[in-house]
C-alpha positions in Angstrom: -45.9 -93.9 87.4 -44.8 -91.0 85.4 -44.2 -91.0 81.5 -40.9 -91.5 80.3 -38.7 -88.6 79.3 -38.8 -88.3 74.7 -35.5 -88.7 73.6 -34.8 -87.3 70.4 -32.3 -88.9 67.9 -28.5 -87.7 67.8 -29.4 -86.6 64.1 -32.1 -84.2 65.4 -30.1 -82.6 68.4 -27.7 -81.8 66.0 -29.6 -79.7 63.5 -31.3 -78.5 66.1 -27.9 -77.0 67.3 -27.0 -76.1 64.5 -30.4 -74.0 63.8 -29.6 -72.5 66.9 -26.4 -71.3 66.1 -27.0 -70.3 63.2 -29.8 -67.6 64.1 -27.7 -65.9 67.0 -25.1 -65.1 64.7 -27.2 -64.3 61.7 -28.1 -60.1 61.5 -31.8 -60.0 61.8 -33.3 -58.1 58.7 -36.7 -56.7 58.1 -38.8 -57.6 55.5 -40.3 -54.2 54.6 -36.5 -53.3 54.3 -36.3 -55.6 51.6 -39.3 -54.9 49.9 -38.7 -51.0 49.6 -36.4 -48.3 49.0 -37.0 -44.8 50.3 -36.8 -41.9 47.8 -35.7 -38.4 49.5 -37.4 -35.1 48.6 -39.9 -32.4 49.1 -43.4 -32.7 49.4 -46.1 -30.3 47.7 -48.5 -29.3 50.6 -52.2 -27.9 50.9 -52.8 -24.4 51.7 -56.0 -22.3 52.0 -57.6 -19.1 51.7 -61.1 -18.3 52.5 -63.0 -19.6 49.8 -60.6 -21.8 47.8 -57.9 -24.8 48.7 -54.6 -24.7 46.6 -51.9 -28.0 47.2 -51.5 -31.6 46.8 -52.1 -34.4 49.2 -52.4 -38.1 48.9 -54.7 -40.6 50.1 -55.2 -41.5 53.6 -52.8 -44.2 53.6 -50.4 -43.0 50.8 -50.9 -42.5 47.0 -49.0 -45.7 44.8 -48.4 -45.7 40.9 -46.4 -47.5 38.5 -43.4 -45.0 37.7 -43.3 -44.0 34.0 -40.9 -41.1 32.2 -42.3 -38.6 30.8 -40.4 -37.6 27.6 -42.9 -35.8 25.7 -46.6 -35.4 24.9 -46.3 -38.8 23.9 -45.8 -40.5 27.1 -48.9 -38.7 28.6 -51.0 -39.5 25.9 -49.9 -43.3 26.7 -51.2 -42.5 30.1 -54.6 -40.6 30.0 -55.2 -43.1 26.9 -54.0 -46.3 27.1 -52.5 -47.1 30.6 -52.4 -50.5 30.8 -51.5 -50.8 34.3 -53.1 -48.0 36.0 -52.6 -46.1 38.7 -49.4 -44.6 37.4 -46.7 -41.7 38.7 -45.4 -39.9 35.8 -41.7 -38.8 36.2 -41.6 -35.6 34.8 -38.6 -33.1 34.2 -38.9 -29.7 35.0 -39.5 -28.5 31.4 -42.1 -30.2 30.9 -43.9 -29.7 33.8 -45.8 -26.7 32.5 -49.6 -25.8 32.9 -50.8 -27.2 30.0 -49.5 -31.1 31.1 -50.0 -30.6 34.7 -53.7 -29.8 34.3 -53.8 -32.2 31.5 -53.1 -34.7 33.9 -55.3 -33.5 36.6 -58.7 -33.8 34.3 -57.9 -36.3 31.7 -56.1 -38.7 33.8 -57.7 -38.1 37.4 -59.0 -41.7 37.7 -55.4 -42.7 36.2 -52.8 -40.6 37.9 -52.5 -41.2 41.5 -49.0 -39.3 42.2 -46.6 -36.9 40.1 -42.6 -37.2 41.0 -40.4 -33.8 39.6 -36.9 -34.7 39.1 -34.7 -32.0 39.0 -33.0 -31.2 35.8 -33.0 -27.4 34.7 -30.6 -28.2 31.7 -33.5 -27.7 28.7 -35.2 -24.9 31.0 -36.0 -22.0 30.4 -38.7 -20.3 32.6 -40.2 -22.2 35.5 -42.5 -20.0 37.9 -45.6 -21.7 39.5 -46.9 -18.2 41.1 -49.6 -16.3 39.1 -49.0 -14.0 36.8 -50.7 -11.5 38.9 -49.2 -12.0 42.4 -51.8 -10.8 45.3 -54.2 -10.0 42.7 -56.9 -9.5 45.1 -55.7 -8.2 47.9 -53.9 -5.0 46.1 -55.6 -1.8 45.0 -59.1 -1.9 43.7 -58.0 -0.5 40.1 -60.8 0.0 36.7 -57.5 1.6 34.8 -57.3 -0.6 31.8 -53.8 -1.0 32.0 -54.2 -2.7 35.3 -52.7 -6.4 35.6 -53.8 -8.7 33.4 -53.5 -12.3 34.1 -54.6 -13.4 30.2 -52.0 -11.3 28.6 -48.7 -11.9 29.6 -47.2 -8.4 28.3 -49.5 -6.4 30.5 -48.5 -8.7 33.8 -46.2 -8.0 36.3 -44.7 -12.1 35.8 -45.3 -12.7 32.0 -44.2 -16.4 32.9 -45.8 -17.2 35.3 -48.4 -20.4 35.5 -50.6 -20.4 38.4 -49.7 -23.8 39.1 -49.1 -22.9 43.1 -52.9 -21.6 43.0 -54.2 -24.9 41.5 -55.7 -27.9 43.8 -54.2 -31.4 42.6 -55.8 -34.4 43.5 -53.2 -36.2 43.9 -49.5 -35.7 45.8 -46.5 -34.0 43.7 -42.9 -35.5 45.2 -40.3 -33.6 44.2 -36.2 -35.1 43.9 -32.9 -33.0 43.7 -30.9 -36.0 44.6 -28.8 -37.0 41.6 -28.7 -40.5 42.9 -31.9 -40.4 44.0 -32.8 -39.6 40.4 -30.9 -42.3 39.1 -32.4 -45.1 41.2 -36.1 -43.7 39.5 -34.9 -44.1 36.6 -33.1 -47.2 36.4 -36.2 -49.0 38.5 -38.1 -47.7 35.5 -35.5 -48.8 33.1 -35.0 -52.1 34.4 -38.7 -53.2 35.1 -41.1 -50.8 33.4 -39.6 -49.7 30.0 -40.4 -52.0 27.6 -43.5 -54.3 25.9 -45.5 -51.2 27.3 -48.8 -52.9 26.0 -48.7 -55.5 28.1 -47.0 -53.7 31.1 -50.4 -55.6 32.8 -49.0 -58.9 32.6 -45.6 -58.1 34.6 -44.3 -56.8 37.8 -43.9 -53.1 38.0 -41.7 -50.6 39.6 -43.6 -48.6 41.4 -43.8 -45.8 44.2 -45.5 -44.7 47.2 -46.1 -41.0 48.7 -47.5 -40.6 52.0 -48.4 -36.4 52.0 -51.9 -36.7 53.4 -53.3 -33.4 54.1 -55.8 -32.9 57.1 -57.6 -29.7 55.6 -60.2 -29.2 53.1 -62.0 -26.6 51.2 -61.3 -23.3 52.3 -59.6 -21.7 55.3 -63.1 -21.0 56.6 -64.4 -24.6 56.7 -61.0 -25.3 58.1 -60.3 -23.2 60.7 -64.1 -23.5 61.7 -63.6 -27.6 62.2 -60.1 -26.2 64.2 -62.0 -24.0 66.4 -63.9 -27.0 68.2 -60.0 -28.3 68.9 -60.8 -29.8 72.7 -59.9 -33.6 74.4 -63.2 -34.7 72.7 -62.0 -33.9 69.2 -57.9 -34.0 69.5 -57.4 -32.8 65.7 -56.2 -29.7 64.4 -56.9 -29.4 60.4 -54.9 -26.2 59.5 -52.9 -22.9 61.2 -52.5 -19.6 59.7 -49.5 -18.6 58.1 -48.0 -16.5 60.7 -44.2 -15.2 61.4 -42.8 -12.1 62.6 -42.0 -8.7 60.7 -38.5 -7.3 61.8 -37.8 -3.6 62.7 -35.6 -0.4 63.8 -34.9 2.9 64.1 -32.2 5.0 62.6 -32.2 7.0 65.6 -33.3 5.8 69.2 -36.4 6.9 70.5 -37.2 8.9 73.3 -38.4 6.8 76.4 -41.2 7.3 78.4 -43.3 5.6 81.5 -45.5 2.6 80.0 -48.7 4.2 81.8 -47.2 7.8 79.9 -47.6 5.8 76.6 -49.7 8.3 73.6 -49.8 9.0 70.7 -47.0 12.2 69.6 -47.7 13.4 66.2 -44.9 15.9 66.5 -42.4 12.6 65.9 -41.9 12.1 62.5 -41.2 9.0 60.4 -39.7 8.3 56.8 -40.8 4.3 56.6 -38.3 2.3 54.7 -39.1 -1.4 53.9 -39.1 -4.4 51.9 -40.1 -8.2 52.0 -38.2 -10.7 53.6 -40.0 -13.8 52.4 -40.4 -15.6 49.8 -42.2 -19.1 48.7 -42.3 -22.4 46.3 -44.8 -24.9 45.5 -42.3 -27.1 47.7 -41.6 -27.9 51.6 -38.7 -26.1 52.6 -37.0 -25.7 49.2 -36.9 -21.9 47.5 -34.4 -19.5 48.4 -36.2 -16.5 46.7 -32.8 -15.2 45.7 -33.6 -12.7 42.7 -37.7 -12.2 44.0 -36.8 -10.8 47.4 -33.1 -11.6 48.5 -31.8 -8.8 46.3 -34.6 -5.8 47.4 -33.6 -7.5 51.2 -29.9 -6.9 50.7 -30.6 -4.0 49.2 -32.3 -2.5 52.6 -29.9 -4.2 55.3 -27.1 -2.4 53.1 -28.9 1.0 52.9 -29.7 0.9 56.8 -25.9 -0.4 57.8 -24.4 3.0 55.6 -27.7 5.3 57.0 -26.3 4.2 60.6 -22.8 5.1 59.8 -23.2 8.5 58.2 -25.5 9.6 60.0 -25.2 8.0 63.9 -26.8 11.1 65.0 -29.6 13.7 64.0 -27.7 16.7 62.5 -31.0 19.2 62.8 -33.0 18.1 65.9 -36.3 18.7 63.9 -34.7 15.6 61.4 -37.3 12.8 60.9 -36.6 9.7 62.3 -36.3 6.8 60.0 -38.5 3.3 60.8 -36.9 0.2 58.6 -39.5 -2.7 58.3 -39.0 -6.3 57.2 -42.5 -7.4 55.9 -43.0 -11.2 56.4 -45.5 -13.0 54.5 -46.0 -10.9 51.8 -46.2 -13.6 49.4 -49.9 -14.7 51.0 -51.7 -11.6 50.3 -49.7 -8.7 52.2 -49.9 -10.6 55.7 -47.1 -9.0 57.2 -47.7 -5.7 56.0 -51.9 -5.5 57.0 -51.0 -6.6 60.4 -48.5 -3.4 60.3 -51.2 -1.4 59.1 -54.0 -2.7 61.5 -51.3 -2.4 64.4 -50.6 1.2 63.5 -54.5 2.1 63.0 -55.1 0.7 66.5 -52.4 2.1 68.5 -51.0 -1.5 68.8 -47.4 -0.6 67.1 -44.7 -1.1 68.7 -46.5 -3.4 71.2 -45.5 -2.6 75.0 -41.9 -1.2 75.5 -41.1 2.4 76.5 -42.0 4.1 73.8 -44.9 5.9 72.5 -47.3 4.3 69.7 -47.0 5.2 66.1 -49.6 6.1 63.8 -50.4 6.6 60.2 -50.4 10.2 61.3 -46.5 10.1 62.5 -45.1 8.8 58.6 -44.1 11.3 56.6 -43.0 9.3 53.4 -42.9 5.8 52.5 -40.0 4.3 50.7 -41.1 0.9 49.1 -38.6 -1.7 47.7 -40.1 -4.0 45.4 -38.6 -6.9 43.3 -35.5 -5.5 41.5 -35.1 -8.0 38.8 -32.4 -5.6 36.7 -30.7 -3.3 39.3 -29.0 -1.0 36.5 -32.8 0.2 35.5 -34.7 1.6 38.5 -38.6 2.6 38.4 -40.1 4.8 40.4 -43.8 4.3 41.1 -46.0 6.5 43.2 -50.5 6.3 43.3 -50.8 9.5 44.9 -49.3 13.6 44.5 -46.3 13.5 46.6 -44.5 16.9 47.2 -40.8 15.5 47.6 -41.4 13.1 44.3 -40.0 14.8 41.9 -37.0 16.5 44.5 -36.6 12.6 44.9 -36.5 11.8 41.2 -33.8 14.8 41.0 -31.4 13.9 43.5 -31.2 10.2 42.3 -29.6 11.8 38.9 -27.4 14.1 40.6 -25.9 11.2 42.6 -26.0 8.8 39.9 -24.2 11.3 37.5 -21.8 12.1 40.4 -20.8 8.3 41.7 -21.3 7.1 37.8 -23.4 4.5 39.1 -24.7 3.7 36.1 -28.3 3.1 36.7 -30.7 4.4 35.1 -34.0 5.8 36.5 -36.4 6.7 34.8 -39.5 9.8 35.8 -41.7 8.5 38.3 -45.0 7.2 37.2 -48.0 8.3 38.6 -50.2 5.3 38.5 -52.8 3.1 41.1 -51.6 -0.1 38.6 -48.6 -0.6 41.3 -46.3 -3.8 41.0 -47.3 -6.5 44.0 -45.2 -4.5 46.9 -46.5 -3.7 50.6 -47.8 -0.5 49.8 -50.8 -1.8 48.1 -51.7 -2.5 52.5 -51.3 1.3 53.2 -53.2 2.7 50.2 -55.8 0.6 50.6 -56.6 2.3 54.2 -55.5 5.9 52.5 -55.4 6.1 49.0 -53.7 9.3 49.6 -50.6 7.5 51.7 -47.4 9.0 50.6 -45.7 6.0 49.4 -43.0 5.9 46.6 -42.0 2.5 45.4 -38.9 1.7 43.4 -38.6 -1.8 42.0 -37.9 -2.5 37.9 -39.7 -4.0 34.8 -40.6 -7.5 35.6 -37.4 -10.1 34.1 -37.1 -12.8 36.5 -38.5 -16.7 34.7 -37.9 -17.7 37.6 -39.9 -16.3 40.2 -41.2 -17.5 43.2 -40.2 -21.3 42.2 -37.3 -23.5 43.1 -35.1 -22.4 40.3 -34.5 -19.0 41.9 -31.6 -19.5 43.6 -27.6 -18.4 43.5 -27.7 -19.7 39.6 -30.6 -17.4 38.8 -29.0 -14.9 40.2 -25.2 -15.4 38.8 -23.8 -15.2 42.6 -20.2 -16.2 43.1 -19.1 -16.5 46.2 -15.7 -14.2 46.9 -15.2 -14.9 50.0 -12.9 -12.5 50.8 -13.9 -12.0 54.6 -10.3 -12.5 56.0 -8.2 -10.0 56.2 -11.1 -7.3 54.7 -13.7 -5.9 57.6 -17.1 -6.5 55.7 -18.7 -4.5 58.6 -17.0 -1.0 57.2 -18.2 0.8 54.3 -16.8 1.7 50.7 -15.0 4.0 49.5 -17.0 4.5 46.4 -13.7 7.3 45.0 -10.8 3.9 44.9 -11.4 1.4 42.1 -12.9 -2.4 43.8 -10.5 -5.0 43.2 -12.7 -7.4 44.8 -15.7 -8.3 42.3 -16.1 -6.8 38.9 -18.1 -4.0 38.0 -20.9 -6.2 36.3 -21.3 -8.7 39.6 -24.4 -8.9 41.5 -22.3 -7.7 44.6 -21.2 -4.3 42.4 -24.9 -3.9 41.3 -27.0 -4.3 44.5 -23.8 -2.0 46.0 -24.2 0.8 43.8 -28.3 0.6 44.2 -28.0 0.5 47.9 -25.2 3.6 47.8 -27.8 5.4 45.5 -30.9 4.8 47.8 -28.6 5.5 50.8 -27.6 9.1 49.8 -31.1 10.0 48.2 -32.3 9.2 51.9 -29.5 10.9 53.5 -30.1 14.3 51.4 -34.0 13.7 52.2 -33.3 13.7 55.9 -31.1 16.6 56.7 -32.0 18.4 54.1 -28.2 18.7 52.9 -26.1 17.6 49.9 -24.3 14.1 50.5 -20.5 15.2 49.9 -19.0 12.3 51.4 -17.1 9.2 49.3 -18.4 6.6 52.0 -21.3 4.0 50.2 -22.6 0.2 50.8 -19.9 -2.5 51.1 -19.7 -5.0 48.6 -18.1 -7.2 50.8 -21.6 -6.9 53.3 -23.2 -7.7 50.0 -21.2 -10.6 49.6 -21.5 -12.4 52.8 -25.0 -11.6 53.1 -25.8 -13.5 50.0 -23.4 -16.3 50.7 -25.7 -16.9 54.1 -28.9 -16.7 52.5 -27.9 -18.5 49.6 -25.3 -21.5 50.1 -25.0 -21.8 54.4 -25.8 -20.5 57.4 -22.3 -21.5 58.3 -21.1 -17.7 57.5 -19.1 -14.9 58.5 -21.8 -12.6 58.8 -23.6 -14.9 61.0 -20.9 -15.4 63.3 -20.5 -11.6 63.7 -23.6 -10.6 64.8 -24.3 -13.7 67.5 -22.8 -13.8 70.8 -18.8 -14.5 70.8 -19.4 -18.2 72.7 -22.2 -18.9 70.6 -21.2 -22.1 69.2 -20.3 -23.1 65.7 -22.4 -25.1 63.9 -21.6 -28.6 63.1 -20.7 -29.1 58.9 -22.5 -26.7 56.5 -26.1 -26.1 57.5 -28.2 -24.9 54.9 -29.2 -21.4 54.4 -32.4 -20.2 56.7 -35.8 -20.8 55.0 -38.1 -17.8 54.3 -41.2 -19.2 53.7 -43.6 -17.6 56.5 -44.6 -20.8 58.0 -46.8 -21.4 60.7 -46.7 -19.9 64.7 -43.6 -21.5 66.8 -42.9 -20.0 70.1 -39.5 -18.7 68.6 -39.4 -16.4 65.6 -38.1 -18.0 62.0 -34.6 -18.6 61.6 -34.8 -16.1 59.2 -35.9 -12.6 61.4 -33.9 -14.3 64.3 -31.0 -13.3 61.7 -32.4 -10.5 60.6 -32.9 -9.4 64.3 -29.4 -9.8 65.0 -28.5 -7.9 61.8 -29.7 -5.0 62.6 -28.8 -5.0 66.4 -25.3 -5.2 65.1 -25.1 -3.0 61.8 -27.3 -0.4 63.0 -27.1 -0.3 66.7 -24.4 2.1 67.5 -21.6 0.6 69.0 -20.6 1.8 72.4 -16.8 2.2 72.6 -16.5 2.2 76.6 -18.3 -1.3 77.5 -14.9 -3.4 76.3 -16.9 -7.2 77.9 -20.1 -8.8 78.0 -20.2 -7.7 81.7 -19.8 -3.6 81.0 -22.6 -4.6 78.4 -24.8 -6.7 79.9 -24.7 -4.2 82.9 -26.2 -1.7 80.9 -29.8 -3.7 80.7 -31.6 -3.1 77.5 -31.3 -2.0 74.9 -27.7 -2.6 74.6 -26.4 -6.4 72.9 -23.1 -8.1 73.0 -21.5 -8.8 69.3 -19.0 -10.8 68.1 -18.4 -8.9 65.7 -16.2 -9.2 62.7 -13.0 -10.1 65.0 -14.9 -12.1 67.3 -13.5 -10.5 70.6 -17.0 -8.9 71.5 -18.5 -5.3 70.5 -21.6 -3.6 72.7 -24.1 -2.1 70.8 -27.4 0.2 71.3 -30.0 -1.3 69.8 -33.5 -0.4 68.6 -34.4 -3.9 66.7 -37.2 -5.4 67.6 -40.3 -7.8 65.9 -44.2 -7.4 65.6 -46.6 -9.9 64.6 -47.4 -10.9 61.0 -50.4 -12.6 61.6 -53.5 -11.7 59.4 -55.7 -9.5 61.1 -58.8 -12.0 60.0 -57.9 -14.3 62.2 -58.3 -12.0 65.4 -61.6 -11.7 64.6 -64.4 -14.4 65.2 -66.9 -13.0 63.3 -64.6 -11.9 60.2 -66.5 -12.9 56.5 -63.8 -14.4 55.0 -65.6 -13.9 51.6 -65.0 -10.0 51.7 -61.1 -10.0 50.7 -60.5 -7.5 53.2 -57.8 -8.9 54.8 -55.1 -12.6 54.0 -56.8 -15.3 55.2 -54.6 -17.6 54.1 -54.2 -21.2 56.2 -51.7 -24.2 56.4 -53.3 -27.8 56.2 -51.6 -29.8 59.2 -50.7 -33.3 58.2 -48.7 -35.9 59.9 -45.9 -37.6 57.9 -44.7 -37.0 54.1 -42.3 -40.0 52.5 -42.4 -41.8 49.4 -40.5 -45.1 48.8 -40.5 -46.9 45.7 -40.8 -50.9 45.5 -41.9 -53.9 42.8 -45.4 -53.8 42.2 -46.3 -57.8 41.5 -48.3 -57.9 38.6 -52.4 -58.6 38.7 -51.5 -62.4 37.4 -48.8 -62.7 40.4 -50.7 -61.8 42.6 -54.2 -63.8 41.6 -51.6 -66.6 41.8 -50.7 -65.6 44.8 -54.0 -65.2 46.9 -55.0 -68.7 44.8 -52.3 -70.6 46.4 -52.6 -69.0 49.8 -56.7 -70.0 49.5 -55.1 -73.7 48.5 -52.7 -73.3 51.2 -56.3 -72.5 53.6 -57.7 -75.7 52.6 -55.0 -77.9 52.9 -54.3 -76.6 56.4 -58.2 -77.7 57.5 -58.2 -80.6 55.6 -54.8 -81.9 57.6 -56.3 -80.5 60.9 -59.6 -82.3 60.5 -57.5 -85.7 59.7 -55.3 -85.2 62.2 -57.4 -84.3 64.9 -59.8 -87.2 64.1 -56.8 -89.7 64.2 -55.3 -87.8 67.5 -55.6 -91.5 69.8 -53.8 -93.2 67.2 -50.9 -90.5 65.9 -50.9 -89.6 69.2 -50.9 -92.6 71.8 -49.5 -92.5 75.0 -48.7 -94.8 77.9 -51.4 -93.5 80.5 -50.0 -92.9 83.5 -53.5 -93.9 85.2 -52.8 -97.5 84.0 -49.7 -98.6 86.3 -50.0 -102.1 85.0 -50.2 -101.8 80.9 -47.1 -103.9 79.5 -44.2 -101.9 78.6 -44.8 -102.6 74.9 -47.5 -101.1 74.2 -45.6 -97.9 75.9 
């Protein structure tokens, strides 16, 4: 006989429903969500060289401290002194994150501190820059003058204000927040839970944060990229990569071509280099646009190059030097981009493949070098070796700046081997008799290399004046500008570039410039705008294809930190690729479509240009590899400082997310009560399952004749 069917009361069926019900409609929420908030921003990150390890990263499983404000000195006394309820994460504004606390914090408070979080505010600021006051101090030109660089005193430096900070190893993560509601949300958490009876901060529940940076390097780049070497199935973890881009290049005038087996070196073809930096850096992920370090030397060359390529489209004298313009990548990290130029031209390497023939050493003539430009209205001139065209160089740059009434001021060149950090330091080193002349300007930037050098820094104001006015054309310098005034950053890097320009011009062909023709502001001006505020921009959409589709809202500007290798080039000397294809190429009036063009094979690109119906060019743009030259060599001694060795830890997520600490009392209840809860749980298991026949009693269906009461 089977057992009868349980019944359960009407009572019970109708909760039951009810439950039911009531959990299909209900939106499902997780508890995590509830528990904590994420906090937006950029992560501080490990890099190496070959004997030291400079970064932040957290612990394994993320760093967590109690949030506390730092207001003054005061505050981090309270933490590396009293700290009640340690590990904390000091908030701290940008002026007061200076040397002196951050390191204060790093070996007074290491057992105490287990995360700083930056909040932007650059209202009481000042100077911020976290490079060194000597920028590539070892990796310049071996100088014993006693006027060389002095990191201890400021005066003799060529960035007085600068820290060192991005040089430093910190044990713990650095988070850093732009967001102003992401700012507020710190603070009132602080505010709300943390702020008061700071004494017995202990005895309460705390608002508190978590940053997950973990860094998979250590020590140096050697131990590093050692431990990365013996990357196989067996051992699936890479630690670090090298910091590796490409440089950006082109001619003035095209080359001849020639059979790649008939590829040699030609001495007889000669070279004026022109070039500059293109990148720039930050103690920070993805955040410092670099605008006053390198953006204004940068728009200073593309200018200079677009109004070369206009005056001059072709050689006048056939015996004319050509002229090479570089765009150095990772110069920041010890002269990467330049070295690898160097080694490249030393081994016949440069340009790699293609139909023309290597350059050497041998084939450049003179070296132009722009350096930082901090005040464009007072130009030095800088030189480490005699130079037979220096002081013809030194005289034209008056006769033009008297003639235009540019108003810059240049002052005799110096004759010294103490030379600001610029990419001829690479050359000299290999020739200390390298004609290079380098123009850059007493050091006034507080700013640089950190995330405060951006469009304020620099006092850029959009004009955006792009429609109806060709940007792509140049200046007449002889009719008043109605567009920017005279004092504007556009004016200033327009008159500089003009200058430079004609001085290049009357050094080519060997005749006086006696045209009116000069940089456009307006290039200026739309340059900056897409470096600086979005990549949405004119400029951009003139020199990519003209279906190349728009991109979606405002994208921010391309990063020029150097980064690691990708398959593709940077977003940054993608554009500056482009650039030059279109502002230097000469543009071929008889190929009217992107058929007639792309007919023509290489070298010739399709434009958009500034109307967007399509313009051919001939091109001679092309990249190289910046990529340390330490690195292609297995046996390299990365103690010898002959070449960047710089590395960038991998690591596998970066987040920080803020959430209520209980306090130590909350949660010794808590584990009491969940050990209570334990024993409670075996007790009523051991009583229950002892008493299981009678709580439990059944009608057996092996006993067909039991009375139907005691079922």
């Amino acid at each position: 006989m089977l057992a009868p069917t349980r019944k359960w009361p009407l009572g019970v069926n109708f909760l039951l429903a009810v439950f039911f019900i009531a959990a299909k409609s209900a939106h499902s929420q997780r508890i995590k969500d509830d528990m904590y908030t994420s906090i937006s921003g950029a992560h501080c990150f490990r890099r190496l060289n070959g004997t030291h390890v400079t970064g932040c990263s957290s612990e394994l499983g993320g760093s967590v401290g109690v949030l506390h404000l730092i207001r003054s000195s005061a505050d981090i006394d309270f933490i590396v002194n009293d700290h009640p309820a340690p590990p904390y994460a000091p908030i701290i504004p940008p002026h007061l994150f200076t040397r002196e606390n951050i390191l204060r914090l790093k070996e007074q408070g290491a057992e105490i501190v287990s995360a700083v979080v930056l909040i932007n505010n650059a209202s009481m600021l000042e100077q911020y820059s976290h490079e060194s006051r000597c920028p590539n101090q070892f990796s310049g030109l071996v100088s014993r003058d006693s006027e060389s660089c002095s990191v201890d005193q400021p005066d003799n430096s060529w960035n007085p204000w600068g820290t060192g900070l991005l040089l430093e190893d910190f044990p713990f993560p650095i988070y850093y927040v732009a967001d102003p509601d992401e700012i507020k949300t710190l603070l009132d958490c602080f505010e709300k839970f943390n702020n008061y009876d700071l004494s017995n901060q202990h005895k309460r529940s705390l608002c508190s944060i978590q940053v997950k940076a973990f860094m998979s390097a250590a020590l140096s780049s050697r131990v590093c990229w050692s431990r990365s070497a013996v990357f196989n199935s067996l051992n699936p973890v890479k630690f670090c990569d090298p910091l590796q881009g490409k440089n950006v290049f082109a001619t003035l005038f095209p080359r001849v071509q020639v059979k790649p087996e008939e590829r040699k070196l030609d001495l007889t073809e000669r070279f004026i280099l022109v070039s500059t930096r293109m990148d720039t850096t930050s103690m920070f992920d993805g955040i410092g646009a670099g605008a006053m370090d390198s953006l204004v030397p940068f728009s200073v060359l593309i200018s200079l190059s677009h109004v070369l390529a206009n005056v001059l489209p072709e050689r006048i004298n056939s015996n004319d030097p050509n002229v090479l313009f570089v765009f150095f990548n990772g110069e920041s990290y010890d002269y990467i981009g330049s070295q690898r130029f160097v080694y490249d031209l030393q081994n016949g390497l440069f340009p790699k493949g293609g139909l023309a023939n290597p350059i050497s050493l041998e084939n450049i003539d003179l070296m132009i070098d722009i350096g930082t430009i901090d005040d464009l209205n007072d130009l030095k001139v800088y030189h480490a070796s005699e130079i037979k065209d220096i002081q013809l160089i030194s005289s034209t740059i008056d006769k033009i700046n008297t003639k235009f009434q540019f108003n810059i001021k240049a002052e005799a060149p110096i004759l010294t081997t103490n030379l600001p950090p610029v990419s001829s330091h690479s050359f000299l080193r290999e020739n200390s008799s390298f004609p290079a002349i380098i123009f850059t300007t007493a050091p006034k930037n507080r700013f640089y290399h950190s995330i405060y050098d951006d469009s304020e820094n620099l006092k850029f104001v959009y004009g955006n004046h792009s429609k109806g006015n060709d940007f792509t054309q140049l200046e007449d310098l002889s009719k008043r500008n109605s567009f920017f005034a005279s004092d504007s950053i556009q004016m200033r890097i327009r008159n500089a570039s003009s200058l430079l320009a004609m001085v290049m011009y009357e050094r080519i062909t060997g005749l006086p410039y006696n045209a009116n023709f000069g940089a456009s502001s307006l290039l200026v001006d739309e340059f900056l705008y897409c470096f600086l505020t979005s990549a949405d921009c004119p400029l951009f959409h003139a020199v990519s294809k003209p279906d190349h589709p728009k991109p979606y809202g405002k994208p921010p500007p391309p990063i020029r930190y150097i980064s690691v290798h990708s398959t593709l080039p940077s977003e940054a000397s993608g554009w500056i690729y482009h650039m030059l294809g279109f502002l230097v190429g000469q543009k071929v009036p008889n190929a009217t479509s992107k058929a007639e063009c792309k007919a023509m094979h290489q070298p010739y690109k399709w434009y958009a240009g500034y109307s967007g119906a399509g313009e051919c060019h001939w091109t001679t743009q092309n990249f190289s590899q910046a990529l340390s030259p330490a690195f292609l060599n297995d046996s390299y001694d990365y103690t010898s400082r002959n070449y960047s060795t710089w590395t960038e830890s991998t690591w596998r997520e970066m987040s920080a997310r803020i959430f209520l600490r209980p306090s130590a009392v909350h949660e010794s209840l808590t584990l009491s009560i969940g050990f209570v809860v334990l024993l409670i749980s075996f007790v009523l298991v051991f009583l229950i399952n002892s008493r299981s026949e009678v709580l439990f009693n059944q009608c057996a269906s092996t006993v067909p004749i039991a009375p139907p009461t005691q079922c």
